[in-house]
Structures are given as structure tokens and as C-alpha cells.
C-alpha positions in Angstrom: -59.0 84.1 -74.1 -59.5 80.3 -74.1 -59.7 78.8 -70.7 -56.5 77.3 -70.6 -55.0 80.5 -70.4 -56.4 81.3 -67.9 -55.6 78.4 -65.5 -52.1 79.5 -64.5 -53.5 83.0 -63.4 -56.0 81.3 -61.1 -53.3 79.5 -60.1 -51.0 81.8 -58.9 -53.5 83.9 -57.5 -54.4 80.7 -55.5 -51.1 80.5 -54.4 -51.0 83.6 -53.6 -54.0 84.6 -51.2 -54.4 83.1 -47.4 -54.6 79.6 -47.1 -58.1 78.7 -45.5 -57.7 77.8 -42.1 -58.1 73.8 -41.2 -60.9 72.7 -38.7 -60.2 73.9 -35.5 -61.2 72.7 -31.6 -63.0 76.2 -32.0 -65.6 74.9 -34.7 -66.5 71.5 -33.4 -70.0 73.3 -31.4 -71.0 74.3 -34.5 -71.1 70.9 -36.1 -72.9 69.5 -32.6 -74.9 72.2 -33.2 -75.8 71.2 -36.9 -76.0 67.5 -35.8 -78.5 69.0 -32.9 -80.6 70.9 -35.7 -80.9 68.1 -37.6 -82.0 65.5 -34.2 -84.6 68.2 -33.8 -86.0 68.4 -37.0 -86.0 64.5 -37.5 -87.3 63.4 -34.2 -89.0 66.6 -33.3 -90.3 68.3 -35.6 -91.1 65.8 -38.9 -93.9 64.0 -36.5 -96.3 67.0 -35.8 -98.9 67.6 -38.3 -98.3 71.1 -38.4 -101.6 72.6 -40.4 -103.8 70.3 -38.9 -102.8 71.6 -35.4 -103.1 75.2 -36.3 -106.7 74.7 -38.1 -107.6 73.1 -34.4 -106.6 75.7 -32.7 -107.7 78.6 -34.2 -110.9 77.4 -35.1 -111.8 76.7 -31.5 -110.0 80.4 -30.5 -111.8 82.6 -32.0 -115.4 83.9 -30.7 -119.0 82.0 -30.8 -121.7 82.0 -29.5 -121.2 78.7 -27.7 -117.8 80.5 -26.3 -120.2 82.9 -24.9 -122.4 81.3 -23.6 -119.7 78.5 -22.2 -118.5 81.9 -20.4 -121.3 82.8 -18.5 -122.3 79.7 -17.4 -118.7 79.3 -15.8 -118.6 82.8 -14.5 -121.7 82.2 -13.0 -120.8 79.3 -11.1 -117.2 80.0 -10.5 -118.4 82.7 -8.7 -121.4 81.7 -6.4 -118.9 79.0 -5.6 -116.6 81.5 -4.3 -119.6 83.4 -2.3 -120.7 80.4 -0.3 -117.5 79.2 -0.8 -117.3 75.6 -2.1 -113.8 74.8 -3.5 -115.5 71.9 -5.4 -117.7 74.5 -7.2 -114.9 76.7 -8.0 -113.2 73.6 -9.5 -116.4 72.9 -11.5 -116.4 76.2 -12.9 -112.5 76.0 -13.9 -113.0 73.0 -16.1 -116.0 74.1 -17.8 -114.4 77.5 -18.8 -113.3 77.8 -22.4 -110.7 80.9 -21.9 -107.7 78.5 -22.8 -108.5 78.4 -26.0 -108.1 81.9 -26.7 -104.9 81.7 -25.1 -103.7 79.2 -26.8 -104.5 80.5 -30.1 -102.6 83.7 -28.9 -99.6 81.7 -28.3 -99.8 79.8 -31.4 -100.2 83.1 -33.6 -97.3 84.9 -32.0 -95.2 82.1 -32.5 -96.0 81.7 -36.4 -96.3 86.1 -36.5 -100.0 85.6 -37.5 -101.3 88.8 -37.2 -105.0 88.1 -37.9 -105.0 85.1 -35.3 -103.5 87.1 -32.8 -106.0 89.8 -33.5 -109.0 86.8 -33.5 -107.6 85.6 -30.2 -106.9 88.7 -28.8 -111.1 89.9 -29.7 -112.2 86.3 -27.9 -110.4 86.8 -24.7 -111.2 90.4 -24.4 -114.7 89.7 -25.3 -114.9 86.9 -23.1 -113.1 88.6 -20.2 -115.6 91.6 -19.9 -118.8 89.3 -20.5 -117.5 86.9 -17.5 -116.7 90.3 -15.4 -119.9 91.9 -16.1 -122.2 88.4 -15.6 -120.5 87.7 -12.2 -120.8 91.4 -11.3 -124.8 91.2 -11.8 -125.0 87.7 -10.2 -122.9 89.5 -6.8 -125.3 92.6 -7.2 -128.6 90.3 -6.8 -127.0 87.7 -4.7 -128.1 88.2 -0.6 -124.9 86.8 -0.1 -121.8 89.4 -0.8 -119.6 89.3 2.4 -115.8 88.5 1.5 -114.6 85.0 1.5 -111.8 82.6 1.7 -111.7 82.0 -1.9 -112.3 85.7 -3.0 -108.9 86.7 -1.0 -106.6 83.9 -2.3 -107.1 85.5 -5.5 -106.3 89.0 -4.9 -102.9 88.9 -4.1 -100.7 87.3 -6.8 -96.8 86.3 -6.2 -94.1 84.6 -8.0 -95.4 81.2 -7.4 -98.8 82.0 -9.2 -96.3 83.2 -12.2 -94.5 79.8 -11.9 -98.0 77.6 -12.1 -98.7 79.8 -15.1 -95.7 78.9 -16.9 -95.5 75.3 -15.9 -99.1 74.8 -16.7 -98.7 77.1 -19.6 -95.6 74.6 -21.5 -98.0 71.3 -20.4 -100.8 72.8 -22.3 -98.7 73.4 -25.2 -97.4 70.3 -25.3 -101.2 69.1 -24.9 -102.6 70.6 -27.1 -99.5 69.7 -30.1 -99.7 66.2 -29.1 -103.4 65.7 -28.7 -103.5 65.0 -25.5 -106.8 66.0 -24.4 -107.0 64.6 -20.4 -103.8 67.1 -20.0 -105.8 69.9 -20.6 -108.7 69.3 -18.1 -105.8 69.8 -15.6 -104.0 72.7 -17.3 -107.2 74.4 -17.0 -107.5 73.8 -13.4 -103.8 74.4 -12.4 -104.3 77.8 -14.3 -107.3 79.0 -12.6 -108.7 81.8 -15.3 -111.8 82.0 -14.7 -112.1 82.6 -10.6 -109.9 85.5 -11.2 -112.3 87.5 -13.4 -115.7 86.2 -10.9 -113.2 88.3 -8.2 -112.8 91.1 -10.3 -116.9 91.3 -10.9 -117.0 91.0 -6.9 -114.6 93.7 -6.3 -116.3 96.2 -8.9 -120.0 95.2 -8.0 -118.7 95.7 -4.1 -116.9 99.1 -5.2 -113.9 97.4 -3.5 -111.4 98.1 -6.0 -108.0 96.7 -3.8 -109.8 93.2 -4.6 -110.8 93.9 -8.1 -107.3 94.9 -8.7 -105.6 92.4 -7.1 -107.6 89.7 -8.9 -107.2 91.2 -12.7 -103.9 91.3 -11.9 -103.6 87.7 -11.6 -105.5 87.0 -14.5 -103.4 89.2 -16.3 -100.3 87.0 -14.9 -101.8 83.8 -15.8 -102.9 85.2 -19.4 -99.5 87.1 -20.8 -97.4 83.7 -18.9 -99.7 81.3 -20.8 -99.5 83.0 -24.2 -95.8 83.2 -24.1 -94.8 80.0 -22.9 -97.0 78.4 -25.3 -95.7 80.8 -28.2 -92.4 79.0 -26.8 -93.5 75.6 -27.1 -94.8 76.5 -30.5 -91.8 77.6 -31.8 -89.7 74.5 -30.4 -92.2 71.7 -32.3 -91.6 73.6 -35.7 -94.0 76.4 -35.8 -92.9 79.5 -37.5 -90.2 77.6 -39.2 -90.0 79.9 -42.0 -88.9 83.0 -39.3 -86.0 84.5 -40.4 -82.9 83.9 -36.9 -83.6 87.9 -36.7 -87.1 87.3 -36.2 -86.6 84.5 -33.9 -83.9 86.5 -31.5 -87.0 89.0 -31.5 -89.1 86.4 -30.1 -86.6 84.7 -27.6 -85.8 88.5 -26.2 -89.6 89.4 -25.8 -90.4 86.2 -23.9 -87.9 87.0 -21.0 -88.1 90.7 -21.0 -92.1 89.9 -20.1 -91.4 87.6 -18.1 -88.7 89.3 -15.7 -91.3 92.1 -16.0 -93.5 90.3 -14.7 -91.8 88.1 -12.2 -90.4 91.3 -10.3 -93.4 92.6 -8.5 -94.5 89.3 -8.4 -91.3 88.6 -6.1 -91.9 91.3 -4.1 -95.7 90.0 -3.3 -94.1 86.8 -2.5 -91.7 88.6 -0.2 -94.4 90.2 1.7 -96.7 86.8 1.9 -93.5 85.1 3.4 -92.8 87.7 5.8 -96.2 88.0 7.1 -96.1 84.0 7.4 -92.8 84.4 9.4 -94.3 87.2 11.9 -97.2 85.2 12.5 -95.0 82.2 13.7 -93.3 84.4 15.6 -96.5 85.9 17.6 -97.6 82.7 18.5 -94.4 81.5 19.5 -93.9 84.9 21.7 -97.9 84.4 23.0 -97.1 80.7 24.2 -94.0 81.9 25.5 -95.5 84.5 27.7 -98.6 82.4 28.9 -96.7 78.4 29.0 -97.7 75.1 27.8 -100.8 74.5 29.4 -102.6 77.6 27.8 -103.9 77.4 24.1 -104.5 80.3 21.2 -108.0 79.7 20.0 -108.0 82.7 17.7 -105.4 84.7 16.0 -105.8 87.5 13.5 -102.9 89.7 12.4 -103.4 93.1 10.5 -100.9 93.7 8.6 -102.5 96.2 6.5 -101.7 100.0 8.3 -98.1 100.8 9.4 -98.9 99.9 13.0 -99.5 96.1 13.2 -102.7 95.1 15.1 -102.7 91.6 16.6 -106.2 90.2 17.9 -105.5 87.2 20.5 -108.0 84.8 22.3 -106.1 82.8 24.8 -107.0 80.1 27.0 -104.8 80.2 30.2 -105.1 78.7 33.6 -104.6 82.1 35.4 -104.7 86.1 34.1 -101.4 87.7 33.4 -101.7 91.2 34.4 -98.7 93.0 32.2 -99.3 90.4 29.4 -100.1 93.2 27.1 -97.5 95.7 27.2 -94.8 93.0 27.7 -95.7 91.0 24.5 -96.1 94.9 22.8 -92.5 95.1 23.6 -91.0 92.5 22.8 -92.5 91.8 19.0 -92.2 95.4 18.3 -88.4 94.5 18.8 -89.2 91.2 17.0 -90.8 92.1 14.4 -89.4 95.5 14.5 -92.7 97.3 13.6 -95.1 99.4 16.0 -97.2 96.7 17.4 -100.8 97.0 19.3 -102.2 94.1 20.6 -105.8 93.2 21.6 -105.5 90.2 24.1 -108.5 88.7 25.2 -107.5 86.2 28.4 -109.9 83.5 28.6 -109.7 81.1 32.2 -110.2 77.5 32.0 -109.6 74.6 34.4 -109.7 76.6 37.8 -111.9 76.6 41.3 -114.3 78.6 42.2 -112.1 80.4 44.3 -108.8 80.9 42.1 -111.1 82.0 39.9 -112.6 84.8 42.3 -108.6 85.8 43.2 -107.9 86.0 40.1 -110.5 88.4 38.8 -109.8 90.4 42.3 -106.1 90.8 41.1 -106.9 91.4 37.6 -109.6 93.9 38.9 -106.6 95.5 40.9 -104.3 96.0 38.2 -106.6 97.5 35.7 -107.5 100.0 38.6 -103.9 100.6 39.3 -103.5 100.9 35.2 -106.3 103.4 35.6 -104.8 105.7 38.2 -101.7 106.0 36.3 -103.1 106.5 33.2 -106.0 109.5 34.9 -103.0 110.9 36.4 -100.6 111.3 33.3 -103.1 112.8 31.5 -104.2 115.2 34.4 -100.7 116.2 34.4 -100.3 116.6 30.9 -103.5 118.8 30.1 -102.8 121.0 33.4 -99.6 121.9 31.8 -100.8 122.6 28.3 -104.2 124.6 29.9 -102.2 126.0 32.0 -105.4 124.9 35.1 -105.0 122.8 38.3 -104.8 119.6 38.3 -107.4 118.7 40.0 -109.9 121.1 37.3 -108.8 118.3 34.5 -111.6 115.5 34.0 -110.1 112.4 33.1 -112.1 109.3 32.0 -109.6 106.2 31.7 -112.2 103.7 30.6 -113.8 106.3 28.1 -110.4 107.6 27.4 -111.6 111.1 27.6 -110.0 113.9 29.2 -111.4 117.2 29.2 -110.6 120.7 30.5 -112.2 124.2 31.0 -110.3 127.4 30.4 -110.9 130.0 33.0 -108.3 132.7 31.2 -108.7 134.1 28.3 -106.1 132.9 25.6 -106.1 133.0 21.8 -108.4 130.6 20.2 -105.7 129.6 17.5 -103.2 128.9 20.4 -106.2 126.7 22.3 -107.0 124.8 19.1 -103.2 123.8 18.1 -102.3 122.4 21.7 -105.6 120.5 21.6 -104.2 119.1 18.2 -101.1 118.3 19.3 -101.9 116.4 22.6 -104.4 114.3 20.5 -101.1 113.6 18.3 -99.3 112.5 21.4 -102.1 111.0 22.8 -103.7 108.1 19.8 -106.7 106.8 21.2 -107.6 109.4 23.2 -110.4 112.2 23.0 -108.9 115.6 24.1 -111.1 118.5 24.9 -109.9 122.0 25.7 -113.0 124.3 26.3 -112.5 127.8 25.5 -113.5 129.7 28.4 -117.3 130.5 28.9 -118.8 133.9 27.9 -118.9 135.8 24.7 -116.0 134.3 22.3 -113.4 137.7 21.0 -114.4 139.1 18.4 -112.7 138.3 15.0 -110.7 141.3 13.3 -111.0 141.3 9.7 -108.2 143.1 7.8 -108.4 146.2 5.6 -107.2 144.5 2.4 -110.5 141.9 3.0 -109.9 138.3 4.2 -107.5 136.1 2.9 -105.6 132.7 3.3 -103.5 133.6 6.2 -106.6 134.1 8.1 -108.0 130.2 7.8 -106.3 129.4 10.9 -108.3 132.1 12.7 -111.8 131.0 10.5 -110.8 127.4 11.7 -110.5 128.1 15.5 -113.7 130.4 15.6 -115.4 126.9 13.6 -113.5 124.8 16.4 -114.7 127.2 19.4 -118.6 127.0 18.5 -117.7 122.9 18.0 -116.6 123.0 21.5 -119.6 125.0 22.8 -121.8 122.4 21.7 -123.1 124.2 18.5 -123.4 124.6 14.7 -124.9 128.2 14.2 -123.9 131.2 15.0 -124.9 135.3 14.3 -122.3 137.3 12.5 -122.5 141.2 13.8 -119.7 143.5 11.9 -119.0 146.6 14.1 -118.9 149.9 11.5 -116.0 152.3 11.7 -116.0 156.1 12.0 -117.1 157.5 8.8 -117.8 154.3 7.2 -121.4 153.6 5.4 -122.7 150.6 7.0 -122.6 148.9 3.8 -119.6 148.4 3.8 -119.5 146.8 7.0 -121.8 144.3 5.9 -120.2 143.4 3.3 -117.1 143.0 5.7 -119.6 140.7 8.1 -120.9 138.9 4.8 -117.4 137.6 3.6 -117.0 136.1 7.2 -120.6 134.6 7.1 -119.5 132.9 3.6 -116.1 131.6 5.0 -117.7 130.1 8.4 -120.5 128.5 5.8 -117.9 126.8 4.1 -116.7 125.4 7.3 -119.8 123.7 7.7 -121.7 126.2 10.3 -124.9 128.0 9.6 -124.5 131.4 10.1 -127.0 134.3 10.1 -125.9 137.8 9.2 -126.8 140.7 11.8 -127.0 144.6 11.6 -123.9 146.3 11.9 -122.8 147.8 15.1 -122.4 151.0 15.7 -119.1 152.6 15.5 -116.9 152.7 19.2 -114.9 156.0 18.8 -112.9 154.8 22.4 -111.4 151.3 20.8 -110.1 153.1 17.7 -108.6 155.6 19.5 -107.0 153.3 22.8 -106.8 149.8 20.2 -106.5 150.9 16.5 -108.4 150.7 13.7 -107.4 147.4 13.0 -109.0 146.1 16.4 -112.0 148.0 15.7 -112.5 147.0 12.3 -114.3 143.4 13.4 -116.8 141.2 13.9 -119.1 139.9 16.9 -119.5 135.9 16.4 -122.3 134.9 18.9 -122.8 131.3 19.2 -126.4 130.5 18.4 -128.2 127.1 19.2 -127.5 124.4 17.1 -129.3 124.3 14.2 -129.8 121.2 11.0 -126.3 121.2 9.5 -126.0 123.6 6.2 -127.2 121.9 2.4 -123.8 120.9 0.6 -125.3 122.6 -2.4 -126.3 125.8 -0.4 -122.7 125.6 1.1 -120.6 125.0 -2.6 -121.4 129.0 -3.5 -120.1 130.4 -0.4 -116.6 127.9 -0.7 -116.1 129.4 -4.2 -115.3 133.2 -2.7 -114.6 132.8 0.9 -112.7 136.4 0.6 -114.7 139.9 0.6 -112.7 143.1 0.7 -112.9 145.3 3.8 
């Protein structure tokens, strides 16, 4: 058909489908955001010598023997800097340290989806990361000095703010290293702090302190992953990886701030804790001034914020002793800071006569013994009630903090052991003794079916009696039934011997008893069927390997 025929058709069908809507309010961002595009890749973009830059970088990324040796000599310093500590050291060590480049390289490689840089990069900083570990691990092992310092801790607990350096330092290094700008890096490489990290992890593992070791890898790992990405970001805006598909780029753009919130989360909550422990310990000194005046002065302060009770340690100057200083500051930060709070005041007099001096020690002196009588007497009270004794048979040691107590009645030895438990529960700080009464301790029934685990309590108390006696060894003598071949009651007397082993007591094995027709018939069987435990005198405690056997089968049949 020849094309003129054809036009009408066209025509009509023209005519006849939906007219194309005109340019609407609606579409205007997309032309700002093609005249944006097109800024970007005119001033941006054109000016960066792309293949030059990514030559640079991964040339100097990837792993050499100067790299290697560039990393022990800055492990090495960084950290003998941080065992003396010298801050200027440290510093010294950070600029020497060539674990940007790895980094960087990273960054550039994810941004461009270069899978052999990224593995390159990734084989450098691993590489590099385990020799710097490993050097300053040897250097902490042969150093005299390995006490924890200043600038060991401030690497061991990151926050969010470390995270934000990261990424700040992390888009001028980018930029840096894109421009050529080669004075930027010297104080990217100091804002980022890479190397001090991994000298804290070699302290921490060559210490077998693992809390620091962790704490410091994970701020390395903070400052790596944040560095690699927010260069990969910087990449990507000066025209690298251009030739990404928009899918491929979404990918990017969604990795980046998943990480980073990932990231950024705990890191929050470390940054929480650092600012609450900064508040409380404004507030202690504020209550400690507060309780003493203006005139006295805190010369040493050290909060523990580690356990769940708060421990405060106080030196204060003051002009005269307050008596009640203690449990009234106790009081009131525990309902500050609401948290159990014990605190270790050390009062300190300055500026007095000889004489206020002397009437002030007199009433301190007084109050402590006052302190004293109350505390002997609660304590009296308390174990009189639980022993079920006099008052006056409890010995009470408030300086010591021992209180002690001698059964005359016989009472179970499970019963004895539990309340001596529980009043040390009531009573932190304390040492509670109960003492079973003297003479020879019951003797220990052992069930028909053989010993099992609803007789450790029993073990336990017989192991807590001889412990109270004074002793670690005792004789084991089974007692034989009517009728029964003595063997068997050894091998009743041995399975105790093995369980009171395993308790840590050295026990010696003894001849069956004969059998006691009377206590079967007025007691039982089952009260017959037992075991004399005589304490012995105490004897070298048990071989753990001689011990392990006897823990294995604690259980013999009866």
C-alpha cells in the first residue's frame, strides 16, 4: 500500500487515542532535577581525573612490604606511647600509620563494584590489622611496664560521637584524597585514630583482659566500616561508578544507612551511659560540698560504676569531722541517683588548733563507738534468734565485722548451714559463723536405692560442718546391717568417700561397723543403714586430678 494511503489511517487513529497531557506544575522537579544532573556533571564531575585517582589509590591499598613494615613501626610506638602514656607519642604513631589507605581503597572499590579491589583492600587491612595486634601484643608481653592507662581506657569504650568523627573525618578524606590534597590527610589520619585502637586490642589480649580488647576492636571496627562507606559515598558523588545502573545505586544508598543506623544504635546507648555517669558524678560532688560547706575541698574522687551497687571513694578536706556524713550522703544519692549507693569517705582536717583538733577526734572516737554498740548489738540479736543461744553466747566483732556463735543443741546440719547462708545474705560485708555443736557430728544415712542428687544438700552440710571445725579430712566408717556382707557396706562408705572428695575434703575410708541389732529395731533400717563421718586433722588439700575421678560418679548403690 503506498504511504499515502496510509496517512489518513494514522490520522484518525491520532485523533482518536488520548491526547498527551501538557506540562504540568507536577513535572517541573523533574526538569530541576535534570538541570541539577547536568550542574553536577559539568562542574562536578568533568574536572576529576577519574583513572588517575583510582590507579593512586589502589596502588598504594593493597599490601607491601613497606605497608608492613610502616605497620609495625607505628604499632610499636602507638602503643609504648599509650603505656607511659605520652599523648604526643600516640599522635606520632597516628600519622605514621598507613591503614587509611586500605580504607580508602575499600571505599573506592565499593563505590565503582570492584570486586578484586575490595578483596585487595580487604587482604591489606586484615593483614595489617592482625600484624599491628600481634606486634603490640609482644612489645606489652616484654615491656616492665603493663599497668592500665589513661590512654588505654579512652579507647575502650566507643559512643556515637567516635561514629560521628569517623564519618566527618571519613567524607574529608575522601574529598582529600579526589582532590589531591595531601596536608588534609595528615589530619584525617589523626582525627580517625586507627591505629591506637588495635595497640589496645594487643594490650587487652597480651593482659588476658578481654573487656578492654573488646572495647577497643570495637572502635576500630567503628572507625573502619564508617570510613569505607562514607568514602564509597564521596566516591560515588565525584563520578565514580558512573556506569551503575539507578538499581545498583539504590543498592548502594540503602546499604550505607542501614550500616550506619546499625551502627550508630549501640553506639547511642554507650553515649547514654558516658553522659549519665558524667551527670552522677556532678551530682556527688555537688551532694559532698553540700554536706561538708564551702570551706572544705574534694581532693580525690573515684566513682565505680561498674557492679549494680555504685561505690563512691571520697577524700575530703574539711575544717571539722562530720560524724553521720556517711549514711546521710548514702541516702540521699541513692535517692539521687536512684541506684544502691556505698560510699568510702575518708575525712581529712585542715586549718584547726591543737585542741579542736583533739575534740574533734574525741567526738569522732565517740560516735564510731556508739556506731559500734549498735552494730554488736543488732547482730547479737539477730544470730541469738536464728541459733536459737543467749545473747550474751554470740561473739560479735564490729571492727572485724565477725560474729560468731556456738551451738549447744543438737539441730540438723542442713538447717544450721541454710540460716548461716541466709544471715550472710542479709548481712553483705559481714562474716557469719554458726558452729555446729562440739562432739561427734550425726552420722549420715545413706538410702537403699544408693546416693543421689537430693542428697547434695546433706553431702554439702557434712563438707560445711568439718569447714567449721577447722578441718579438711575426715574418716568415713559405714555401719553393716543384719545379714549384710560387709562388702557391701563398703561400697555404701566408698560412694560417700567419693562424693565428700569431690567437695574438696580428703577422706580416708574405715572398716565397717559392726551391725546394731537395737537401732534397726527402735529407729529403722533406714537410720541404721549409715555412715560415721569423724573429722580428722586437717590435712594438704586433695590433687584436682586425684579429685576429677571421684566427681565423675559421686553415686554408689546401697
Amino acid at each position: 500500500m503506498p504511504p499515502h494511503a496510509r496517512r489518513p489511517a494514522m490520522a484518525d487513529a491520532d485523533l482518536t487515542a488520548p491526547a498527551e497531557p501538557t506540562a504540568s506544575p507536577d513535572a517541573r522537579p523533574s526538569r530541576t532535577s535534570r538541570k541539577l544532573k547536568a550542574w553536577h556533571r559539568r562542574s562536578i564531575v568533568r574536572d576529576v581525573d577519574h583513572s588517575g585517582t583510582l590507579t593512586r589509590v589502589h596502588t598504594e591499598s593493597a599490601w607491601s612490604a613497606r605497608f608492613a613494615f610502616m605497620i609495625a613501626m607505628s604499632a610499636g610506638i602507638a602503643i609504648l606511647g599509650m603505656l607511659l602514656p605520652s599523648p604526643a607519642i600516640v599522635i606520632g604513631a597516628m600519622l605514621i600509620s598507613p591503614l587509611m589507605a586500605p580504607i580508602v581503597g575499600l571505599g573506592f572499590a565499593l563505590a565503582t563494584f570492584d570486586w578484586q579491589e575490595v578483596r585487595k583492600s580487604l587482604i591489606a587491612l586484615a593483614g595489617g590489622a592482625i600484624l599491628a595486634v600481634l606486634f603490640t601484643g609482644a612489645v606489652v608481653l616484654m615491656s616492665p611496664l603493663q599497668d592500665m592507662t589513661s590512654e588505654i581506657l579512652s579507647r575502650t569504650r566507643p559512643n556515637l560521637f567516635d561514629l560521628l568523627v569517623a564519618v566527618f573525618s571519613a567524607l574529608a578524606g575522601g574529598y582529600a584524597t579526589i582532590k589531591g590534597r595531601g596536608e588534609t590527610i595528615v589530619g584525617v589520619a589523626l582525627a580517625t585514630s586507627l591505629m591506637p585502637p588495635l595497640a589496645a586490642v594487643g594490650y587487652g589480649l597480651a593482659t588476658l583482659n578481654m573487656p578492654v580488647a573488646g572495647g577497643a576492636f570495637a572502635l576500630f571496627l567503628t572507625n573502619f566500616i564508617a570510613i569505607a562507606l562514607c568514602v564509597a559515598a564521596v566516591a560515588r558523588f565525584y563520578g565514580f561508578g558512573s556506569s551503575l545502573t539507578p538499581r545498583q545505586t539504590r543498592r548502594q544508598a540503602l546499604a550505607l544507612v542501614l550500616v550506619l543506623v546499625a551502627l550508630a544504635v549501640p553506639l547511642a546507648f554507650s553515649l547514654k551511659q558516658i553522659a549519665w555517669e558524667a551527670w552522677a558524678t556532678r551530682s556527688i560532688r555537688a551532694q559532698i560540698t553540700r554536706e561538708f560547706g564551702a570551706n572544705s575541698r574534694i581532693v580525690a574522687l573515684d566513682p565505680d560504676f561498674s557492679g549494680g551497687r555504685l561505690v563512691i571513694r571520697v577524700t575530703v578536706l574539711t575544717d571539722r569531722i562530720h560524724g553521720k556524713a556517711v549514711s546521710d550522703l548514702e541516702r540521699r544519692l541513692s535517692t539521687h541517683l536512684d541506684r544502691p549507693v556505698q560510699l568510702q569517705l575518708s575525712q581529712v582536717l585542715t586549718n584547726q588548733s591543737n585542741s579542736q583538733a583533739e575534740l574533734n577526734r574525741a567526738r569522732t572516737a565517740d560516735a564510731e563507738a556508739r556506731a559500734d554498740q549498735l552494730a554488736r548489738a543488732d547482730m547479737a540479736a539477730r544470730m541469738s534468734l536464728v541459733a536459737n543461744v543467749p545473747v550474751d553466747a554470740v561473739l560479735v566483732d564490729p571492727v572485724a565485722r565477725l560474729a560468731a556463735v556456738q551451738l549447744v543443741a543438737a539441730r540438723p546440719l542442713v538447717e544450721l548451714m541454710q540460716a548461716e547462708q541466709r544471715l550472710s545474705e542479709d548481712s553483705p560485708g559481714w562474716n557469719i559463723r554458726i558452729l555446729p555443736p562440739a562432739g561427734p557430728l550425726p552420722d549420715l544415712p545413706v538410702p537403699a536405692e544408693g546416693l543421689s542428687e537430693t542428697d547434695a544438700p546433706q553431702l554439702d552440710a557434712y563438707a560445711w560442718a568439718l569447714a567449721r571445725r577447722g578441718t579438711n579430712s575426715t574418716r568415713i566408717v559405714p555401719r553393716r546391717l543384719s545379714g549384710e556382707p560387709a562388702s557391701r557396706a563398703t561400697a555404701r562408705g566408698q560412694a560417700v568417700a567419693e562424693a565428700l572428695e569431690a567437695r574438696g575434703l580428703v577422706v580416708e575410708l574405715g572398716q565397717p561397723l559392726p551391725a546394731d541389732p537395737v537401732l534397726e529395731r527402735e529407729q529403722g533400717l533406714s537410720a541404721a543403714r549409715s555412715v560415721r563421718v569423724e573429722p580428722q586433722a586437717p590435712a594438704p588439700a586433695p590433687d584436682v586430678a586425684e579429685t576429677a575421678p571421684a566427681k565423675e560418679k559421686p553415686v554408689a548403690t546401697g
